[in-house]
N, C-alpha and C positions, 0 to 999 in steps of 0.2 A: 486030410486033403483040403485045398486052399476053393475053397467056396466063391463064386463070379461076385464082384462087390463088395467081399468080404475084408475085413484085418487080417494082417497076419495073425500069426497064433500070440495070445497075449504072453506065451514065457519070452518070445524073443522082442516083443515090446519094451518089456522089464528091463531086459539086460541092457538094451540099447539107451535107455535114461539113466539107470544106473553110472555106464560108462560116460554117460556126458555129465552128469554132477560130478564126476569126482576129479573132474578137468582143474586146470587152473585157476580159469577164470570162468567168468557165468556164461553160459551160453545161449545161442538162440534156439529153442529149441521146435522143429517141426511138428507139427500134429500128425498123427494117422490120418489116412485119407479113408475114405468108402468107395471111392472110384476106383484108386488104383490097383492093380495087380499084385503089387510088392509097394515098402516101407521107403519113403521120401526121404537124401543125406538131407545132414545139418551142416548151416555156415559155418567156416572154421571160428574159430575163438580169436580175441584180440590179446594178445599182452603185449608187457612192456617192459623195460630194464634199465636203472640208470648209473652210470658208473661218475664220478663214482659215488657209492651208497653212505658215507659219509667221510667228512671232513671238517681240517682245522683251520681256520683263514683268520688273520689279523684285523685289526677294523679296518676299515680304508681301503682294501686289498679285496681283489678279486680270483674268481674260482669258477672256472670255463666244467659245465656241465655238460651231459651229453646223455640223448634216448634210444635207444634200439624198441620198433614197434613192430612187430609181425602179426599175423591175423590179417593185414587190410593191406589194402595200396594206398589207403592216405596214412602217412606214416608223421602228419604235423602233431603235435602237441603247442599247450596253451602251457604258460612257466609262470610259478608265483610261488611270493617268497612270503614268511611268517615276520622278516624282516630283511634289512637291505633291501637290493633291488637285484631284478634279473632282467636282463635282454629278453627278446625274444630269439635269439641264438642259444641261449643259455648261460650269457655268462654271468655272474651272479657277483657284486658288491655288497661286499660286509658294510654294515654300518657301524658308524662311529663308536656303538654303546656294544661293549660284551657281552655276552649271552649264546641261549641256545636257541637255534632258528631251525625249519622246512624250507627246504626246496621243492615242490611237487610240480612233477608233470603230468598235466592232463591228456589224454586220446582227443584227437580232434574227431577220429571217427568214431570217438565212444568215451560219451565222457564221465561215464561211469565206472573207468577203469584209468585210474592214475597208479603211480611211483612216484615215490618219497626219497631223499636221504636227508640225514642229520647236519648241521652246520655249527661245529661250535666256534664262535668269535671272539679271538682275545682283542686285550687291549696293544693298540699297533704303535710305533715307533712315529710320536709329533714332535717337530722342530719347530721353536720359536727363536724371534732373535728382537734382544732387548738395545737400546730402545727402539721403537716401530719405525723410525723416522728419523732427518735430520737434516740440517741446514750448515755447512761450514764454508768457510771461505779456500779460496786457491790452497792456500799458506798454511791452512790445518790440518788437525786432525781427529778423527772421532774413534773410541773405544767401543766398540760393541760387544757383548756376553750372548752366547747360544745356551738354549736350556733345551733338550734332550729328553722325551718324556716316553714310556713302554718299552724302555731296553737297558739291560744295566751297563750297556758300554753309551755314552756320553757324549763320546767323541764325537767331534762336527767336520768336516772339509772346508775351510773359507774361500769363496772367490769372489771377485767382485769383476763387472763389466763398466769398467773404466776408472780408472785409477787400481790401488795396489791395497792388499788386506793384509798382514801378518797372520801365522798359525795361530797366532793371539787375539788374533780379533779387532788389530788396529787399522783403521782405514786411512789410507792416505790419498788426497781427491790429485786428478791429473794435474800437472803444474802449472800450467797456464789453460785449461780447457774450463769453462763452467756447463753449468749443465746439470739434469738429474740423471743418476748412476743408480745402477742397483746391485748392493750386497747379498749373497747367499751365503745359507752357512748349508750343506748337504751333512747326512746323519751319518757315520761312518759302520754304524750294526744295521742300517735300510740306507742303501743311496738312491731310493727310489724318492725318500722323505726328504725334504729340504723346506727353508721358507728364506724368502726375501723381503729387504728393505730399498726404499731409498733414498736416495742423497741427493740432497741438491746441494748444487756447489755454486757458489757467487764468488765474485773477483775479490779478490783482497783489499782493503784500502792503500795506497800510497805512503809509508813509513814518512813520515818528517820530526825532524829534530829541532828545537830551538833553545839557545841558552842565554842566559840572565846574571848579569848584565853580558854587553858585548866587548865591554872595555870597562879596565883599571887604573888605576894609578894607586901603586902604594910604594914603602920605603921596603927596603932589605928586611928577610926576616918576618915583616908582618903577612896579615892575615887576609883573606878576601871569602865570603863564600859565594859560590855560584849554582845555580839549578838549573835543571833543564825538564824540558817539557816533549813529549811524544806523543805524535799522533797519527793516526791509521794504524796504531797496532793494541791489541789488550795487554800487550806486554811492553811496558813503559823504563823498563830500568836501562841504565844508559852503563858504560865503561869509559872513566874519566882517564884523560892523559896529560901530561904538560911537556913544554919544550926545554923550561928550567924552572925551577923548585921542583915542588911537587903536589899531589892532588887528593885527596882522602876519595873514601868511599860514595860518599854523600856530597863531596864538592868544594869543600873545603880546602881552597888553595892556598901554601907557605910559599911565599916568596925566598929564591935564594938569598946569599949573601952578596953577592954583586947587583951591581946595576944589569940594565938592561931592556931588552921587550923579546915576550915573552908569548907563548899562545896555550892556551885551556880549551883542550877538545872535548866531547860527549859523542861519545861512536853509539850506535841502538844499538842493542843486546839481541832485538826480535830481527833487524837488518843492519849489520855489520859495514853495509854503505854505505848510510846514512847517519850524517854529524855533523854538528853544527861546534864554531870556534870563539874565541872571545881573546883580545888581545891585551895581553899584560904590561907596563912599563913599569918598571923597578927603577927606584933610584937610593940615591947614597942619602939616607938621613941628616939632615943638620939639625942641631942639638938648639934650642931656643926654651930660652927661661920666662916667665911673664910672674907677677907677684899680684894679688888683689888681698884690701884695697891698694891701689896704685898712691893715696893717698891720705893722711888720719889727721883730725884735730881733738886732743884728749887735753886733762889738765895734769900734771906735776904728779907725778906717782900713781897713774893711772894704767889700765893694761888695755893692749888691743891685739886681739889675733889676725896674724896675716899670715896667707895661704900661698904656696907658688907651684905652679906646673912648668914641666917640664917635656917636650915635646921632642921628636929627634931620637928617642934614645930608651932602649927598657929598661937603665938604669936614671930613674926619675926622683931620687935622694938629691936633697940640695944640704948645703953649711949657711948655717945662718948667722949676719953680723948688723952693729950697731953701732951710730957715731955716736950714740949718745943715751944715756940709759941701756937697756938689757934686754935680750928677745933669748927665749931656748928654743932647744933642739925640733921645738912643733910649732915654730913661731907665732910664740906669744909674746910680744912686745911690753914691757915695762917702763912707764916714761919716767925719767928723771927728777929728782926734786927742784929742777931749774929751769924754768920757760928757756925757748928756742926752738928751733925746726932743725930736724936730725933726719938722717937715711937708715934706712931699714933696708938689708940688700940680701938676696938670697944666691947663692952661686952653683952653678951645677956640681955632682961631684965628677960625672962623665965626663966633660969637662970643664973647667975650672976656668975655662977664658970667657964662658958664654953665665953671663950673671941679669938681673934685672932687679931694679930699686924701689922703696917708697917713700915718700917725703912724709914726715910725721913734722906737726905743729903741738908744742906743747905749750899750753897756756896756764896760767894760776888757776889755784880751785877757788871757785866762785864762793862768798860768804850765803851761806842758808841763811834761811829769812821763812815767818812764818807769820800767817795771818790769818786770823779767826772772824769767821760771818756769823750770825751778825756780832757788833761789837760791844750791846748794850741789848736788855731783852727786859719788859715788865710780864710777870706771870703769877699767878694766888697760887697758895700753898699747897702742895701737890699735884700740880699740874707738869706739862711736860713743854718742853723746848729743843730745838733739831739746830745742833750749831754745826758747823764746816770748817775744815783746815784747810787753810793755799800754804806748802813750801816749795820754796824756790833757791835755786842754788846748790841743787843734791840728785839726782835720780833714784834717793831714796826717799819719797814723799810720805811716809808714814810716819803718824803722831801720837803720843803718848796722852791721853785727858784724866783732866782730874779737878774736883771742884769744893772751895773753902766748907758749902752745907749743899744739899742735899748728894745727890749724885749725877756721874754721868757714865754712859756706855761706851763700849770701846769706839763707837759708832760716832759718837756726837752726839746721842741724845741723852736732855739733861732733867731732870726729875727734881723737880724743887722738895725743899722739905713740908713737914706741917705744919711751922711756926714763920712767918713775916721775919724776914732783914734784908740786908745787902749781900749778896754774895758772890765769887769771880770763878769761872768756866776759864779752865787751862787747856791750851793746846803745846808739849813739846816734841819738838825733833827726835826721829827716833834718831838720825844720821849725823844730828850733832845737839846734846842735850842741853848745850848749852842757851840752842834759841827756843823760844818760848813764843806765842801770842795770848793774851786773855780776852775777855770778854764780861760785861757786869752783870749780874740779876737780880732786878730787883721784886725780891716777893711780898705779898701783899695775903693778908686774911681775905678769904670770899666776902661780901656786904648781901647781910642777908635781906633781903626786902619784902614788903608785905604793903596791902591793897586791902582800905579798912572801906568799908560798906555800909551807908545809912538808907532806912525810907522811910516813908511816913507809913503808921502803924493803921491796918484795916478798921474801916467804919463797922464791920459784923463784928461777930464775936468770936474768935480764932484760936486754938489752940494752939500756934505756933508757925513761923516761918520753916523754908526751904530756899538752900542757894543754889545756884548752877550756875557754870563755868565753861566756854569753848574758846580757843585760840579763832575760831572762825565766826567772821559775824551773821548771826540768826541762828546759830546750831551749827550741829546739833550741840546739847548741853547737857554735862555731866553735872551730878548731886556731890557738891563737896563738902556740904554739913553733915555731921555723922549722926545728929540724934536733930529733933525740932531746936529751931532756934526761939527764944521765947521775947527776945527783945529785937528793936527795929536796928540793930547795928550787926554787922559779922566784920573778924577780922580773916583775911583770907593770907597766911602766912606759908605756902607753899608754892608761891611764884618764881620764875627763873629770871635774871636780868634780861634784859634785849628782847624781850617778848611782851605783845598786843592780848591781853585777856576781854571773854565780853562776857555780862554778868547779868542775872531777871531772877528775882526772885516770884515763892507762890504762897500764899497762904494756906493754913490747913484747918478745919473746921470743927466743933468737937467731935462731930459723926466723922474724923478722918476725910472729909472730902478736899480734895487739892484744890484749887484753884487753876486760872490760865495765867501762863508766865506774865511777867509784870512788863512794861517797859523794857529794851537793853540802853546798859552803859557800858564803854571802854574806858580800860585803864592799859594805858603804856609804860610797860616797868622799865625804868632807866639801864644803860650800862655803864661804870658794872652793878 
């Protein structure tokens, strides 16, 4: 029996906690009271459920969660991720990097009671598109590549909002609109992924053409070249045309074979509009001979080459003739062995009416003459002499030397012998042996001279002189007695002609002591 203030009976206390631990989640649980009559319920319990409890999401990519909360009437939850991010709805962004992530939600009425699921994250499908950027004109066009990352299909979608893309990735900008544009390439395994560039497009430059020269003048057949120049386009090459001949690659214009005029166009390659002209006159070639020199003066068996042009004509061979003396076939002219004035005349072979002349002067050959400088020369024996050839009357000036004694070089210079006489320095013609000039020399032995030296002999008592010798007067003075001189005279026999000596002698004493130089004298040695 249930006692005024009392517990219940403790077996059905037991049961009553029992059955609330083994609930789901933790509960609140009541205490026994002492007041009451019977045992006080417990709050319900809170849980919570999330669907779903795991999942595979791409990077980049999102995954809408959801809670079911019973237990309470506040049924919010608090959402957080171990990575990416979550709403507070739930919806949940994978982040860029793979891996394994939580989603958990929290009880806002109990926040001690959350749900988890799993989140694994691959890596998701990124579009880039190379290059990032670009700048083209009206008139172009730019290549773009997509690269395709987290899917093994590749494939891209190309569009572009303004102007036109190929499945290849060519863009081509509006025709006349400038402006920046932007290119997509979208992923064709995610067309959720794409990426874009853009394009700015500027005007084109204005194509112009210009060509060089603007005018010709040639004969039939020949040649001209012409250039051309392009501007406002990166693409400069032109398509040449003519109205007669015709026009190489490069420009290079042949005149037909008729006369005429004629026109040399350059169309641009990059705008087909755009060309500039140059006006050709063709005419009939006349054939004109000229000969240089136009006119020679040689002596009597002499040769001269003469040259002749031929203009008007591709066949520029002339026949060559002579009223007097001999020219061949590469006109070389031969004068005659007889003074007078003769034509020299070359003729075309193209034709033969159109000729041009030379007057040739032939004169006698000049007699060679030769003269030798100097004409007479004094020099001592073995010494050397520089003689000179003048010929005249030859343009071969070269001379043969040769001499009765000593010798001489091919040069002119002539080397006397060692012995004194008369002797003659020859200069001959090499160009006619006959002429000769000489020249006399006369050699002569050196004269050897010598400078004899007296003084009066010291009042001491001397063991001996000393002499000394400078080309300078006062010194300095060299010792030119080789042992004491023991009398008051020296003879000094190693003087040069044409030279001032100056001389002092010193006494020396029997202790060796020298003396101060004596007095100078000069002596002037004659020449020679």
């Amino acid at each position: 029996m249930a006692r005024s203030g009392s517990c219940p009976p403790q077996k059905f206390c037991v049961k009553f906690c029992v059955a609330a631990i083994t609930s789901l989640m933790a509960l609140w649980m009541a205490g026994c009271t002492l007041t009451g009559s019977k045992a006080a319920a417990s709050s319900p319990a809170v849980s919570m459920s999330m669907s779903p409890t795991s999942t595979s999401v791409q990077a980049g990519h999102t995954q809408q969660f959801t809670v079911t909360v019973s237990g309470t009437s506040n049924t919010g939850v608090t959402w957080s991720a171990t990575g990416g991010t979550i709403s507070a709805s739930g919806m949940f962004t994978a982040p860029s990097t793979a891996g394994s992530y939580v989603v958990k939600a929290t009880s806002m009425a109990d926040a001690s009671v959350s749900v988890s699921a799993a989140v694994t994250v691959t890596a998701g499908v990124v579009v880039s598109i190379s290059p990032g950027s670009a700048n083209i004109l009206t008139n172009g066009t730019q290549q773009f590549t997509a690269t395709v990352t987290g899917s093994s299909n590749t494939a891209v979608t190309w569009s572009a909002a303004g102007g036109s893309i190929t499945s290849g990735g060519l863009y081509t900008p509006p025709a006349s609109t400038t402006g920046a544009f932007r290119v997509f390439a979208t992923s064709v395994a995610d067309t959720t992924q794409q990426a874009s560039v853009i394009v700015n497009v500027s005007a084109a430059p204005v194509v112009a053409v210009s060509i060089s020269p603007i005018s010709a003048s040639m004969l039939t057949g020949g040649t001209q070249q012409f250039s051309a120049s392009v501007s406002g386009s990166s693409n400069t090459a032109v398509t040449w045309s003519a109205t007669g001949g015709s026009v190489s690659t490069s420009g290079l214009y042949t005149a037909p074979g008729s006369a005429g005029t004629f026109t040399v166009k350059a169309t641009s390659v990059a705008d087909t509009t755009k060309s500039a002209s140059a006006t050709v006159t063709v005419s009939v070639p006349v054939v004109a001979v000229s000969v240089s020199p136009t006119s020679a003066s040689i002596v009597v068996n002499a040769t001269r080459q003469f040259t002749a042009t031929v203009t008007g004509s591709s066949n520029t061979a002339v026949t060559w003739t002579a009223s007097g003396g001999s020219i061949s076939a590469s006109g070389l002219y031969t004068a005659p062995a007889t003074t007078g004035t003769f034509t020299v005349t070359a003729t075309s072979v193209a034709d033969t009416t159109k000729s041009a002349s030379a007057s040739v002067t032939v004169t006698s050959a000049p007699v060679v003459s030769v003269t030798v400088s100097p004409t007479s020369a004094s020099i001592l024996t073995s010494a050397t002499q520089q003689f000179s050839a003048t010929v005249t009357g030859s343009s071969n000036t070269a001379v043969t030397w040769s001499a009765t004694g000593g010798s001489v070089s091919a040069s002119g210079l002539y080397t006397a012998p060692n012995t004194a006489g008369s002797f003659t320095v020859k200069a001959t013609s090499v160009a006619d042996n006959t002429k000769s000039a000489s020249a006399t020399v006369t050699v002569s032995a050196p004269i050897q001279h010598t400078v004899t030296l007296s003084w009066t002999a010291s009042t001491s008592s001397v063991s001996g002189y000393n002499v000394y010798r400078s080309t300078v007067s006062g010194g300095s003075f060299t010792q030119i007695n080789t042992a004491l001189n023991a009398s008051t005279n020296f003879v000094d026999n190693t003087v040069a002609s044409g030279t001032t000596y100056f001389y002092v002698v010193t006494s020396v004493d029997t202790s060796s002591v020298e003396s101060n130089f004596s007095n100078q004298v000069s002596i002037a040695v004659p020449t020679p």
